[in-house]
N, CA, C, O and CB atoms as a CASP TS submission, in Angstrom:
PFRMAT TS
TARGET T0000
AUTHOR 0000-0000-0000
METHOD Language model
MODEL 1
PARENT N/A
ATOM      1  N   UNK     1      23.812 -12.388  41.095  1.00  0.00           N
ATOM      2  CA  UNK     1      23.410 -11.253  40.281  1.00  0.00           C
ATOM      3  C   UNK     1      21.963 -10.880  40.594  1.00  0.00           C
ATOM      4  O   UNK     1      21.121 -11.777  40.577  1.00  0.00           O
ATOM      5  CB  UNK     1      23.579 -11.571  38.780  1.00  0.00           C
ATOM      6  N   UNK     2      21.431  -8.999  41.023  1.00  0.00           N
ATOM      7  CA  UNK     2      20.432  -8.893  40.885  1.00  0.00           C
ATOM      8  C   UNK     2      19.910  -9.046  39.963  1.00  0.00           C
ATOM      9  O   UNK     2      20.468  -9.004  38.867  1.00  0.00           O
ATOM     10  CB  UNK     2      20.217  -8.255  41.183  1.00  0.00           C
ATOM     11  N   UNK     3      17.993  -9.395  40.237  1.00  0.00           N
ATOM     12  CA  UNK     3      17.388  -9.590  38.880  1.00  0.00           C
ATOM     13  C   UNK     3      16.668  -8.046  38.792  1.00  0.00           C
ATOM     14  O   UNK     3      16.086  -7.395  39.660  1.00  0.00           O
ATOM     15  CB  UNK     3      16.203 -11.074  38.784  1.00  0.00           C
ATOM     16  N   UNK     4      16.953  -7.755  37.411  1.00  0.00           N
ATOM     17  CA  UNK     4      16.469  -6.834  36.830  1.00  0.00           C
ATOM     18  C   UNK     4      14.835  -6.588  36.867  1.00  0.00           C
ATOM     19  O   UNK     4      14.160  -7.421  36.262  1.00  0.00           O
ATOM     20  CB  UNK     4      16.974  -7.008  35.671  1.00  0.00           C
ATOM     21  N   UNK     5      14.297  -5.738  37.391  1.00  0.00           N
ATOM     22  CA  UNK     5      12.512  -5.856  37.293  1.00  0.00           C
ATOM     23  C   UNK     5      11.754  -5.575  35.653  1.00  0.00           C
ATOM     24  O   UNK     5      12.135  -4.742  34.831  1.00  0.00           O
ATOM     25  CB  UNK     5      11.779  -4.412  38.468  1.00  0.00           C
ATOM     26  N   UNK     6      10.816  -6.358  35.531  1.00  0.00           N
ATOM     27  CA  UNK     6      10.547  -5.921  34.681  1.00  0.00           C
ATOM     28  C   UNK     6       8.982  -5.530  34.447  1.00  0.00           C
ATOM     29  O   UNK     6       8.015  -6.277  34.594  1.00  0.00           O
ATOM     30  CB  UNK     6      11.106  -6.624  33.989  1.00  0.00           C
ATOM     31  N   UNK     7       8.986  -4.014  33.999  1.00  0.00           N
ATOM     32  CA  UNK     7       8.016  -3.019  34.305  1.00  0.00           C
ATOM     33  C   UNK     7       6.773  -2.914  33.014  1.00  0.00           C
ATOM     34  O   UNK     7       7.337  -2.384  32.057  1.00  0.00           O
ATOM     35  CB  UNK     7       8.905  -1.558  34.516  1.00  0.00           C
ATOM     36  N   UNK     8       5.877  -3.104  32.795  1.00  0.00           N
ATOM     37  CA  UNK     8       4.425  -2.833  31.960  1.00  0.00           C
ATOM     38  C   UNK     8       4.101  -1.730  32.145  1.00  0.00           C
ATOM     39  O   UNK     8       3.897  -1.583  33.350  1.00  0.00           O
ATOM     40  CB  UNK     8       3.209  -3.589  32.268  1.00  0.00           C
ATOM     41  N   UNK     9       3.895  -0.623  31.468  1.00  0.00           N
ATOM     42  CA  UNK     9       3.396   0.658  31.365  1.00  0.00           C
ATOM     43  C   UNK     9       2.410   0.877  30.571  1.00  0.00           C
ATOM     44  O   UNK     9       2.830   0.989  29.419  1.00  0.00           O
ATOM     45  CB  UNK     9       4.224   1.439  31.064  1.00  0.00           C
ATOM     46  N   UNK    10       0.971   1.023  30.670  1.00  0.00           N
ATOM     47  CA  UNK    10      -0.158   1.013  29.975  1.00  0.00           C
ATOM     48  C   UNK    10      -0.587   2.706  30.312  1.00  0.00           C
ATOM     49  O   UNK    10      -0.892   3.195  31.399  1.00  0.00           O
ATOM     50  CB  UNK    10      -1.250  -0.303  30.515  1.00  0.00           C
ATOM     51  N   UNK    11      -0.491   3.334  29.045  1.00  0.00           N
ATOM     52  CA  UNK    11      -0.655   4.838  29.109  1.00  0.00           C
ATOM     53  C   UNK    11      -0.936   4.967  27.379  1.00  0.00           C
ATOM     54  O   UNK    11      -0.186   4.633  26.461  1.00  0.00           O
ATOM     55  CB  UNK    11       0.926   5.799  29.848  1.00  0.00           C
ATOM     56  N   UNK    12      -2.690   5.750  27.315  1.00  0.00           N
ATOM     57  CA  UNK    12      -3.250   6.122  26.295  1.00  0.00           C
ATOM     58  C   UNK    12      -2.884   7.519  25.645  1.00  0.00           C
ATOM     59  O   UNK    12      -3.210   7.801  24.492  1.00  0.00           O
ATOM     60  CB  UNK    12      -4.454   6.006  26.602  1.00  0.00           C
ATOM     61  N   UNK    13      -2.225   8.316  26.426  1.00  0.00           N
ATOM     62  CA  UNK    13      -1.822   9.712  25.737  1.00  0.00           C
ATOM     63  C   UNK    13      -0.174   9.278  25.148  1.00  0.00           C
ATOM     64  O   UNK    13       0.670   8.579  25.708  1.00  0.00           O
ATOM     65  CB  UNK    13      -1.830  11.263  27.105  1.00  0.00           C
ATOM     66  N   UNK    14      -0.109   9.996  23.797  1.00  0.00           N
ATOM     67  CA  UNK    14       1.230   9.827  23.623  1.00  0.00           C
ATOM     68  C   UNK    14       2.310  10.564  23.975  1.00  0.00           C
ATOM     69  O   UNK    14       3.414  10.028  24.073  1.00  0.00           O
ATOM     70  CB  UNK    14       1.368   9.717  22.654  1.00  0.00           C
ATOM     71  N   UNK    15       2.160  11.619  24.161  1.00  0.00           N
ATOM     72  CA  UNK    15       2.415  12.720  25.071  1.00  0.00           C
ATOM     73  C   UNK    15       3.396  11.773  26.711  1.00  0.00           C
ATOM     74  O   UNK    15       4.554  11.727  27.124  1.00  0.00           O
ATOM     75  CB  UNK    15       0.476  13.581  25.472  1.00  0.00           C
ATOM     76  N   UNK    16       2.192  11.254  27.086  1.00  0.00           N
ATOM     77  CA  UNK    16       2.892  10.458  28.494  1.00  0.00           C
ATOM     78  C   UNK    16       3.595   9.617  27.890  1.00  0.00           C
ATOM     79  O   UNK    16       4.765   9.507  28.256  1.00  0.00           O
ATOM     80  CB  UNK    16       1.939   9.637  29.636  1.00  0.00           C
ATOM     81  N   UNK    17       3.131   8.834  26.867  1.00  0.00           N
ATOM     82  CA  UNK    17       4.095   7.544  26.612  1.00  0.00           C
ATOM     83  C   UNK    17       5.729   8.063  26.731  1.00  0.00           C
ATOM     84  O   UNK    17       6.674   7.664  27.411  1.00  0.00           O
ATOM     85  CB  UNK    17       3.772   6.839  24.883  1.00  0.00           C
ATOM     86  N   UNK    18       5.549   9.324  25.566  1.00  0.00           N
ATOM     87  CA  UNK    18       6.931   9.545  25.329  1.00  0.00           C
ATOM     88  C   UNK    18       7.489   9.584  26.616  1.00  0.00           C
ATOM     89  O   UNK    18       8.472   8.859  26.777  1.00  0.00           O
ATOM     90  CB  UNK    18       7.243  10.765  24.539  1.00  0.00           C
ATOM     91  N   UNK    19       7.082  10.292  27.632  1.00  0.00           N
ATOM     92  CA  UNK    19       7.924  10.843  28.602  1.00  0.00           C
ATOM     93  C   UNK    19       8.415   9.762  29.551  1.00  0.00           C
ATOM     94  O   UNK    19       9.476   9.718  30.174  1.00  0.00           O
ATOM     95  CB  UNK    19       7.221  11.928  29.329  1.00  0.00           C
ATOM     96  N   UNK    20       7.308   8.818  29.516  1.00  0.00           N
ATOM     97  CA  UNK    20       7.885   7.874  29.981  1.00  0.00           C
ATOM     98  C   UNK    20       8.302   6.869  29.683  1.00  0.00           C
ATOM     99  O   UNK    20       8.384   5.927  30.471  1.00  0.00           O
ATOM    100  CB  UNK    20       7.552   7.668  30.514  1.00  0.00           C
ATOM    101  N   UNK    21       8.733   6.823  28.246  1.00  0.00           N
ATOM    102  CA  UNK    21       9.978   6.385  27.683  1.00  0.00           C
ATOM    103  C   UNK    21      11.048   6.622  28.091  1.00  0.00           C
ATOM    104  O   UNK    21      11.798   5.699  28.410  1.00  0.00           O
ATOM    105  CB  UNK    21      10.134   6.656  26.698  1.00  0.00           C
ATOM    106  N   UNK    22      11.526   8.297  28.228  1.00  0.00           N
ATOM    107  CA  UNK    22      12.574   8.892  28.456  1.00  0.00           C
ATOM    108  C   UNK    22      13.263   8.486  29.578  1.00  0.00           C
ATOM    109  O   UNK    22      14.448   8.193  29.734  1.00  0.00           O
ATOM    110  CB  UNK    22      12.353  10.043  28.465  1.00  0.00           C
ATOM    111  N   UNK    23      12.070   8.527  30.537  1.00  0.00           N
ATOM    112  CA  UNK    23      12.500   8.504  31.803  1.00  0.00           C
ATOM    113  C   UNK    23      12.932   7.031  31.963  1.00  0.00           C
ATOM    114  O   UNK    23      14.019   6.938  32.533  1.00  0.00           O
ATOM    115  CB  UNK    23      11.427   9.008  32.800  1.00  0.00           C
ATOM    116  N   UNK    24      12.494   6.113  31.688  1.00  0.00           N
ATOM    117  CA  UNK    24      12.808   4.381  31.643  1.00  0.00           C
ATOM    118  C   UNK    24      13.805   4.182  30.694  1.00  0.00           C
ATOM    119  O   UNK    24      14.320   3.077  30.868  1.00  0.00           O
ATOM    120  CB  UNK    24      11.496   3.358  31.160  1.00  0.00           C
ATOM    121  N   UNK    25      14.356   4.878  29.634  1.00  0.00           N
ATOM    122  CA  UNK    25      15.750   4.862  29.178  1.00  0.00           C
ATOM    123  C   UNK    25      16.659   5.463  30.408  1.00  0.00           C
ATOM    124  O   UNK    25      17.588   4.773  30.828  1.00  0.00           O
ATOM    125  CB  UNK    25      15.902   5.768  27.758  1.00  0.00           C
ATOM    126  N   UNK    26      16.471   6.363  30.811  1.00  0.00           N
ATOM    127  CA  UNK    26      17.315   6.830  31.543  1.00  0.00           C
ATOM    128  C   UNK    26      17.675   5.777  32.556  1.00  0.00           C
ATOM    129  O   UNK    26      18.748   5.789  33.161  1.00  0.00           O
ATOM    130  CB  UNK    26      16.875   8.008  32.027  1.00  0.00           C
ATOM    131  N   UNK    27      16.738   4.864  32.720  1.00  0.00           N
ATOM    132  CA  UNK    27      17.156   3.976  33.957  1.00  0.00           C
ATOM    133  C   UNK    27      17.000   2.691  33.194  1.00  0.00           C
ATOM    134  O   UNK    27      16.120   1.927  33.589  1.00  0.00           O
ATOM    135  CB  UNK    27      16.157   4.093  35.467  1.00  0.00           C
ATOM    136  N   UNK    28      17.655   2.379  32.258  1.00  0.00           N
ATOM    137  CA  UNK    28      17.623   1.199  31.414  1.00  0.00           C
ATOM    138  C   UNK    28      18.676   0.239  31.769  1.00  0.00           C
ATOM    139  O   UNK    28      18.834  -0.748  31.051  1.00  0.00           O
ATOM    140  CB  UNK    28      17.751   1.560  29.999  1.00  0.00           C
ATOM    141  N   UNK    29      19.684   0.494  33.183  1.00  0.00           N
ATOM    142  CA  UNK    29      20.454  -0.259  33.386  1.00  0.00           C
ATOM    143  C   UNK    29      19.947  -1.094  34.763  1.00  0.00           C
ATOM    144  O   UNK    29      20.501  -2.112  35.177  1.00  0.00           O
ATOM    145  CB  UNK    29      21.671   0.442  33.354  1.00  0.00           C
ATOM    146  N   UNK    30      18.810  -0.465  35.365  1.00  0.00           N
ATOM    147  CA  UNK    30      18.218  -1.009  36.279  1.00  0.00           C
ATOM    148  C   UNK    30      16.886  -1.427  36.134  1.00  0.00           C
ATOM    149  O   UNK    30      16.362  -1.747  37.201  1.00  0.00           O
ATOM    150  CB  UNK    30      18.333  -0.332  37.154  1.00  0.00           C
ATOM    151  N   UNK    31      16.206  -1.517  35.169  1.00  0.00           N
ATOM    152  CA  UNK    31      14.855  -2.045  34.662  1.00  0.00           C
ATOM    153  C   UNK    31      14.650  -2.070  33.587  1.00  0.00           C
ATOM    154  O   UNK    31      15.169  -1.244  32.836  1.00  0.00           O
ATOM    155  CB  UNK    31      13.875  -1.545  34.997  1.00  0.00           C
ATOM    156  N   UNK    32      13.625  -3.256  33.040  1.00  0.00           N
ATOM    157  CA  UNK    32      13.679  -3.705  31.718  1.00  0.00           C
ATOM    158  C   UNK    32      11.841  -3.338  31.828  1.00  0.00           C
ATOM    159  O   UNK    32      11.046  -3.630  32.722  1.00  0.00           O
ATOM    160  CB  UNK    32      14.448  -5.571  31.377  1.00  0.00           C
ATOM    161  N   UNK    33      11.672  -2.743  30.783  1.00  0.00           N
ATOM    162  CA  UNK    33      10.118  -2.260  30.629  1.00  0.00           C
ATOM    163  C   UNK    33       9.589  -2.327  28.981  1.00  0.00           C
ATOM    164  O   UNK    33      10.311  -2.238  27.988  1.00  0.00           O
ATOM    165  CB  UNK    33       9.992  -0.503  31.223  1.00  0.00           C
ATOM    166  N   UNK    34       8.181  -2.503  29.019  1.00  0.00           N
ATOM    167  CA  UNK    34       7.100  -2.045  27.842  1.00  0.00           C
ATOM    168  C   UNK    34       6.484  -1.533  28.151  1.00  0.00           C
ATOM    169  O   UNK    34       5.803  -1.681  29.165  1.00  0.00           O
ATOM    170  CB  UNK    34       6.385  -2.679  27.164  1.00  0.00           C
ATOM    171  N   UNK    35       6.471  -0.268  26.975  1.00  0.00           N
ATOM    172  CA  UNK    35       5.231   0.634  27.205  1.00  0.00           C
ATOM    173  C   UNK    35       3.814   0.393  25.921  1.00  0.00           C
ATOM    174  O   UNK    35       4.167   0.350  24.742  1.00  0.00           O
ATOM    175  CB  UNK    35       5.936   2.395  27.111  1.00  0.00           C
ATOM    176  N   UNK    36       2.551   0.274  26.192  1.00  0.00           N
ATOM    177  CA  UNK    36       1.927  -0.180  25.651  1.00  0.00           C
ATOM    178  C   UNK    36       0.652   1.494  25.053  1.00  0.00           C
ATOM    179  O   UNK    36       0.437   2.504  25.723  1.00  0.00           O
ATOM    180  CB  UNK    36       1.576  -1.528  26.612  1.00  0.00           C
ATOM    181  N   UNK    37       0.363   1.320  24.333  1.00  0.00           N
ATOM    182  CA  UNK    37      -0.626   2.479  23.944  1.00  0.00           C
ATOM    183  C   UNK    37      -2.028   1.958  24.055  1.00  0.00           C
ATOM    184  O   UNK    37      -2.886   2.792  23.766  1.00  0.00           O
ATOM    185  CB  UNK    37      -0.386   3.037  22.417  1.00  0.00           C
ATOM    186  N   UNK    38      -2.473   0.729  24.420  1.00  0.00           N
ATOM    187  CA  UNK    38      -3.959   0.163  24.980  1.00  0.00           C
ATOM    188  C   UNK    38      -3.745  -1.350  25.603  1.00  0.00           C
ATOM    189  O   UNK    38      -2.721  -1.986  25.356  1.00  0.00           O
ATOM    190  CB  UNK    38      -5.208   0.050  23.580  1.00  0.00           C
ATOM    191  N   UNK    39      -4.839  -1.884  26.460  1.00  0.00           N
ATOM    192  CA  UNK    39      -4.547  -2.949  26.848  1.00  0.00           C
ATOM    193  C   UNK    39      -4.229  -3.838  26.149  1.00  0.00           C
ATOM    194  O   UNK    39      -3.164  -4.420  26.357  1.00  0.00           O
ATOM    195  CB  UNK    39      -5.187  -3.265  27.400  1.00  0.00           C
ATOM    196  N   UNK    40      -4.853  -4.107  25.376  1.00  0.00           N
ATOM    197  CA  UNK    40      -4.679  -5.418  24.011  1.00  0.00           C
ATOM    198  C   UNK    40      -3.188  -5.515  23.993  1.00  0.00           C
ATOM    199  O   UNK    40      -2.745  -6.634  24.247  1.00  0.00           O
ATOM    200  CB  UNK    40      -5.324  -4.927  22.117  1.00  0.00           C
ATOM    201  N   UNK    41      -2.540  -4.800  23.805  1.00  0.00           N
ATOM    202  CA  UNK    41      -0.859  -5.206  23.555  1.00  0.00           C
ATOM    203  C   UNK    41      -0.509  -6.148  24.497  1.00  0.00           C
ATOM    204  O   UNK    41      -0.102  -7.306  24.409  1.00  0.00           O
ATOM    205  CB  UNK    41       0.268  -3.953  23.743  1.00  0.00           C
ATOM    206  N   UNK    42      -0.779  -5.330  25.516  1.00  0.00           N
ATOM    207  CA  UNK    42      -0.350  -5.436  26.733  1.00  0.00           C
ATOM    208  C   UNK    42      -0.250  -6.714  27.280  1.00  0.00           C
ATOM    209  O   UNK    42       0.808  -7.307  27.486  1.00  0.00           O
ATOM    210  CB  UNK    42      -1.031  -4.740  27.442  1.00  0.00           C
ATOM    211  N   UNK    43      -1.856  -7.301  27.610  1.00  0.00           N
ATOM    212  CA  UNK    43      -2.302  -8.256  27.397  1.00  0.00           C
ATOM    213  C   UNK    43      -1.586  -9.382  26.724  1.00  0.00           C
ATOM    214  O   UNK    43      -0.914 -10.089  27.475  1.00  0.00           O
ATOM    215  CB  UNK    43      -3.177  -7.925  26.948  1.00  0.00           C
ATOM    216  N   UNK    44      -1.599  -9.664  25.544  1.00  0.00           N
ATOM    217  CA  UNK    44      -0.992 -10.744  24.761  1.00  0.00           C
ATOM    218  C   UNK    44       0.488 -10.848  25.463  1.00  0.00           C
ATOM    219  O   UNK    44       0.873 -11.854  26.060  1.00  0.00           O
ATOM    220  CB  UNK    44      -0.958 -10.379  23.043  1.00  0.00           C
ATOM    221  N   UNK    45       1.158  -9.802  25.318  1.00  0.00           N
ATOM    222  CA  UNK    45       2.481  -9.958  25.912  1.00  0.00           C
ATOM    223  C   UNK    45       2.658 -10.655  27.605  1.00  0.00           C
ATOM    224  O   UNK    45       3.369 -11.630  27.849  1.00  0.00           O
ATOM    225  CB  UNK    45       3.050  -8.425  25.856  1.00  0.00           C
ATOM    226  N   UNK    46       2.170 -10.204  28.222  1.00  0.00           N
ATOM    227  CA  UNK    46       1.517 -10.729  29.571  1.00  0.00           C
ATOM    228  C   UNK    46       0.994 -12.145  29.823  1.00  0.00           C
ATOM    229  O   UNK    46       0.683 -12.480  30.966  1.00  0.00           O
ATOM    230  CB  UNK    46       0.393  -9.948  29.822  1.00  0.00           C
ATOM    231  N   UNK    47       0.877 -13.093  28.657  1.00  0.00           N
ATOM    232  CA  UNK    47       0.925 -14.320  28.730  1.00  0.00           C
ATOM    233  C   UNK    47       2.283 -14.833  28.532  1.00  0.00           C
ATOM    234  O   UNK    47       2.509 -15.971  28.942  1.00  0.00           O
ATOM    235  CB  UNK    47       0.056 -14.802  27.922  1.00  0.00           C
ATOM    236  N   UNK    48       3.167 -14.207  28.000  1.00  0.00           N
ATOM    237  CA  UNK    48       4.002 -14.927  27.981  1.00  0.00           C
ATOM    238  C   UNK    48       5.395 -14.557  29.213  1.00  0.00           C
ATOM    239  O   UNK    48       6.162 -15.340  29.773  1.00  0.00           O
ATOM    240  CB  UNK    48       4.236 -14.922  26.540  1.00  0.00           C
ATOM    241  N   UNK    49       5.269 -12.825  29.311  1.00  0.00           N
ATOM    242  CA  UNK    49       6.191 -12.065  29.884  1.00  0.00           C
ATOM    243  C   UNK    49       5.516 -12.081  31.429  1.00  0.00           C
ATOM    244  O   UNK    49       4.296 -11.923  31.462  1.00  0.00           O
ATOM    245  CB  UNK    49       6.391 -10.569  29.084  1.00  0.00           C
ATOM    246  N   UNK    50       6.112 -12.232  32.513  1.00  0.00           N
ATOM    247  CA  UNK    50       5.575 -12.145  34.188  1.00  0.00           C
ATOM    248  C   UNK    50       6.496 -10.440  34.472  1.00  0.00           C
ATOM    249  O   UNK    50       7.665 -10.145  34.721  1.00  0.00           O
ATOM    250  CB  UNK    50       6.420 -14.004  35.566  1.00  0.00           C
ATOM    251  N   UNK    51       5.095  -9.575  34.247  1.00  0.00           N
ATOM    252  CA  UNK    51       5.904  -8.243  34.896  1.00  0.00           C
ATOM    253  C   UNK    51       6.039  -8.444  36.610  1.00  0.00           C
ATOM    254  O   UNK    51       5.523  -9.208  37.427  1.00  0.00           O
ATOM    255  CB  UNK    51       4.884  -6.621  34.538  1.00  0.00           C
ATOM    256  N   UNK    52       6.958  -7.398  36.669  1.00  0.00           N
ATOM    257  CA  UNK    52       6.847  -7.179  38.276  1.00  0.00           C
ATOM    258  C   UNK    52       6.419  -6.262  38.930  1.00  0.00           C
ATOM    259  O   UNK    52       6.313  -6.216  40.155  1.00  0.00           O
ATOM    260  CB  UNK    52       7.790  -7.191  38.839  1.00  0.00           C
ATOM    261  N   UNK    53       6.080  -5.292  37.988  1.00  0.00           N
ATOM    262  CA  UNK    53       4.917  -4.392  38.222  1.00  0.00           C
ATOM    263  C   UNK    53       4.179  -3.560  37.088  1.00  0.00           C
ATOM    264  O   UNK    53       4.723  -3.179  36.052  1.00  0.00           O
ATOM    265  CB  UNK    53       5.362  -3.461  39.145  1.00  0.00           C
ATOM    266  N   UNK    54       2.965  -3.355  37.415  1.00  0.00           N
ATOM    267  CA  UNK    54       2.470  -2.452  36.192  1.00  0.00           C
ATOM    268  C   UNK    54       1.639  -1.433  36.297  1.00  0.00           C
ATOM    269  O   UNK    54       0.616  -1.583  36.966  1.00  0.00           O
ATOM    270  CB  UNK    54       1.858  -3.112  35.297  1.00  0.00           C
ATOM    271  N   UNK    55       1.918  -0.177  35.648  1.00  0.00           N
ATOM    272  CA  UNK    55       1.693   0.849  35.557  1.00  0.00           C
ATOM    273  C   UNK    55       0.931   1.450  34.702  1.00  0.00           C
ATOM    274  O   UNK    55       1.433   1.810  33.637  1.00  0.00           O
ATOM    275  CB  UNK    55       2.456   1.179  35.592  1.00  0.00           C
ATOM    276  N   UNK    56      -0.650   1.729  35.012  1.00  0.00           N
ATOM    277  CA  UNK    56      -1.902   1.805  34.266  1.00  0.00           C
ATOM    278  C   UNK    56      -1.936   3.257  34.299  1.00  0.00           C
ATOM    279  O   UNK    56      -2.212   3.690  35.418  1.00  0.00           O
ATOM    280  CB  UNK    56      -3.227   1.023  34.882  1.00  0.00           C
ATOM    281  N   UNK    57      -1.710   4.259  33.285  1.00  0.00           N
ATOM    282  CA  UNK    57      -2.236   5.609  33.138  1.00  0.00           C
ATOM    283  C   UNK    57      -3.448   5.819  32.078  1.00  0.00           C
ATOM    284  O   UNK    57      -3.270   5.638  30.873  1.00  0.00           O
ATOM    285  CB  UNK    57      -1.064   6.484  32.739  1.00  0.00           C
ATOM    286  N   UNK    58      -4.293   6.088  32.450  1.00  0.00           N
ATOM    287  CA  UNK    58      -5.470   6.280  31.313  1.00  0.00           C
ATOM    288  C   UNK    58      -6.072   7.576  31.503  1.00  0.00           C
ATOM    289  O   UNK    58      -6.772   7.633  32.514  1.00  0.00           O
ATOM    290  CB  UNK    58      -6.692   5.158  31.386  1.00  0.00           C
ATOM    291  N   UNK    59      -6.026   8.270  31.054  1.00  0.00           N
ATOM    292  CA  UNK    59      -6.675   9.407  30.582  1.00  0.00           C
ATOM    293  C   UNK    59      -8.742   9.649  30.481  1.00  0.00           C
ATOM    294  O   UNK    59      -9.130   9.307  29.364  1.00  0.00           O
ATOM    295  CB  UNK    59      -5.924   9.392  29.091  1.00  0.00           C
ATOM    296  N   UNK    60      -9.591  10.002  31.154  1.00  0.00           N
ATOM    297  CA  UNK    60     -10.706  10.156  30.278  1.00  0.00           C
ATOM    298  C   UNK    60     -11.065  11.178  29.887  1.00  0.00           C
ATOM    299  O   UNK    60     -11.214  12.201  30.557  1.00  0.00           O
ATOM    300  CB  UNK    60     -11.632   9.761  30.622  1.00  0.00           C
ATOM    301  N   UNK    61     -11.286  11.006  28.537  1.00  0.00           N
ATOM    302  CA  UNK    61     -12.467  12.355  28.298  1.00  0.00           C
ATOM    303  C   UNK    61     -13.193  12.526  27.872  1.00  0.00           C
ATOM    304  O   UNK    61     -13.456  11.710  26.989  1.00  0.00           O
ATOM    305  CB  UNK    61     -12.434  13.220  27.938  1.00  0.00           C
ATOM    306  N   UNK    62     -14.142  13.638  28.057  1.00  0.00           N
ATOM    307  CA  UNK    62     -15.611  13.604  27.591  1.00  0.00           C
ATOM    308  C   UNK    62     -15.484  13.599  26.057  1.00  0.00           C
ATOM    309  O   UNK    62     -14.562  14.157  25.463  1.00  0.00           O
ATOM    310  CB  UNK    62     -16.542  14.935  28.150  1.00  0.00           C
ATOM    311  N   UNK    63     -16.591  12.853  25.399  1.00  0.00           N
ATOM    312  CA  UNK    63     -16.473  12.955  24.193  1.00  0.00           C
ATOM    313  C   UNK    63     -17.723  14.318  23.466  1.00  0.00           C
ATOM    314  O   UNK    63     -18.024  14.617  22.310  1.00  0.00           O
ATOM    315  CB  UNK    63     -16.645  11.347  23.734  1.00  0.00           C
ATOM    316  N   UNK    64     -18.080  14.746  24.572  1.00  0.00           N
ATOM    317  CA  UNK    64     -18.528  16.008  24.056  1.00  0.00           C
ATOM    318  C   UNK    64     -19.149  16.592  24.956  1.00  0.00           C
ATOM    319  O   UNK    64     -19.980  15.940  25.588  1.00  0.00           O
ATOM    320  CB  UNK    64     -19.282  15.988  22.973  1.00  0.00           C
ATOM    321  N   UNK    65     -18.932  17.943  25.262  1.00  0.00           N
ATOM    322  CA  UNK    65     -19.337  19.058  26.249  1.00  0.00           C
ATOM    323  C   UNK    65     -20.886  18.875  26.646  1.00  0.00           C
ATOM    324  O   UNK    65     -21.492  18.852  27.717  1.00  0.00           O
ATOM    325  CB  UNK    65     -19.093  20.587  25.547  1.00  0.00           C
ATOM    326  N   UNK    66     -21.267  18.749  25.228  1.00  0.00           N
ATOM    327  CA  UNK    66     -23.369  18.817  24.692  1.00  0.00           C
ATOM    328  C   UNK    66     -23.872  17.158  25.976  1.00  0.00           C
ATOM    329  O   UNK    66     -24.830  17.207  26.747  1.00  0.00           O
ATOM    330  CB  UNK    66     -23.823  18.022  21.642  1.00  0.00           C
ATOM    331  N   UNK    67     -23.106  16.155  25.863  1.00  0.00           N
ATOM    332  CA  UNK    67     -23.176  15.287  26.592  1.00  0.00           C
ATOM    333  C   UNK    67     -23.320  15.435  27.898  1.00  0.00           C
ATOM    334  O   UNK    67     -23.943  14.690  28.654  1.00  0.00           O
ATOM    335  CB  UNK    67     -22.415  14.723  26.379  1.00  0.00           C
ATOM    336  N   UNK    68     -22.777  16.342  28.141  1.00  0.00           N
ATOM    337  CA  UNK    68     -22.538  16.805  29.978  1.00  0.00           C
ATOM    338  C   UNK    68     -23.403  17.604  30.517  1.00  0.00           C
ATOM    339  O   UNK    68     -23.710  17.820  31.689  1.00  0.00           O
ATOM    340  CB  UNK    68     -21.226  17.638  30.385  1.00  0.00           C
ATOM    341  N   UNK    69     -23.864  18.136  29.236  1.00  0.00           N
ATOM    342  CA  UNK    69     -25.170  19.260  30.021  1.00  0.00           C
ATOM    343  C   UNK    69     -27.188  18.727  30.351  1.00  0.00           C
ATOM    344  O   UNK    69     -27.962  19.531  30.869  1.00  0.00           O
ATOM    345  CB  UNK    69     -25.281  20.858  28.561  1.00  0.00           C
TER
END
């Protein structure tokens, strides 16, 4: 039997999370995944869980325009 991969998704917009929820249900018969909303989750789980790959989306943004000038 193949082994199923199992995927870490670290993404701060919820916006992305969702979508890539969707998309990792859709393929829920060929990969087993968490999606995390900051590292800290992530992290803790990661001591116990060995992903096989992981997928860091982070977003930055300025926290104010006045800052930039």
């Amino acid at each position: 039997m193949k082994k199923i991969p199992l995927i870490a998704v670290f993404e701060n917009d919820p916006l992305n999370r969702f979508i890539c929820q969707r998309m990792l249900d859709l393929q829920s018969e060929k990969v087993s995944f968490h999606i995390f909303g900051n590292p800290e989750e992530g992290l803790e789980l990661a001591k116990t869980a060995k992903f096989d790959f992981a997928l860091l989306i982070y977003i930055l943004r300025a926290r104010s325009t006045k800052a930039l000038s």
